[in-house]
N, C-alpha and C positions, 0 to 999 in steps of 0.2 A: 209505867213499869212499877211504878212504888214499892209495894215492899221485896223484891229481889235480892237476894243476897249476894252480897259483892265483896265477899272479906278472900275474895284470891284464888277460889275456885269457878270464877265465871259462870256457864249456866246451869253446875249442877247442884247450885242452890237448894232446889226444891227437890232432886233425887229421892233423898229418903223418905221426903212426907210421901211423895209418888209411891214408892217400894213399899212404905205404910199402909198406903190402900190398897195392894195387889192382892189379898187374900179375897177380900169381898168380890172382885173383879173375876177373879179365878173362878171361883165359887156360881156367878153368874153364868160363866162360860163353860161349866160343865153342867147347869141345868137346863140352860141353849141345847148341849148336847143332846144330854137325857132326852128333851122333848120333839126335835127336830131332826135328831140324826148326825150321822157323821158326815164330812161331806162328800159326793163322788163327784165320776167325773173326769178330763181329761184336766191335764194340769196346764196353767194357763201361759199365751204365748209369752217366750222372754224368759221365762221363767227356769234357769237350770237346774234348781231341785240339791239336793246335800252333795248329792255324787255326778259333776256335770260332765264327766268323762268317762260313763257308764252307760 
């Protein structure tokens, strides 16, 4: 585990470097979009969706 950070917030140590890299990540995922599409489709089993009582 070596460098983990343990000073009391347990595993959200590395949160921010994580939230650090989220631009570039985003960034990929909207050029995914651009070149691939949005997705369709039915939506997948299990799945209840934002509104599961609609």
């Amino acid at each position: 585990m070596g460098d983990r950070d343990t000073t009391g917030d347990g595993l959200l140590g590395g949160f921010q470097e994580f939230v650090g890299h989220r631009g570039p990540v985003e960034h990929f995922g909207r050029q995914l979009t651009l070149s691939i599409g949005e997705v369709t489709g039915a939506p997948s089993p299990g799945w209840l969706g934002p509104h599961p009582g609609k």
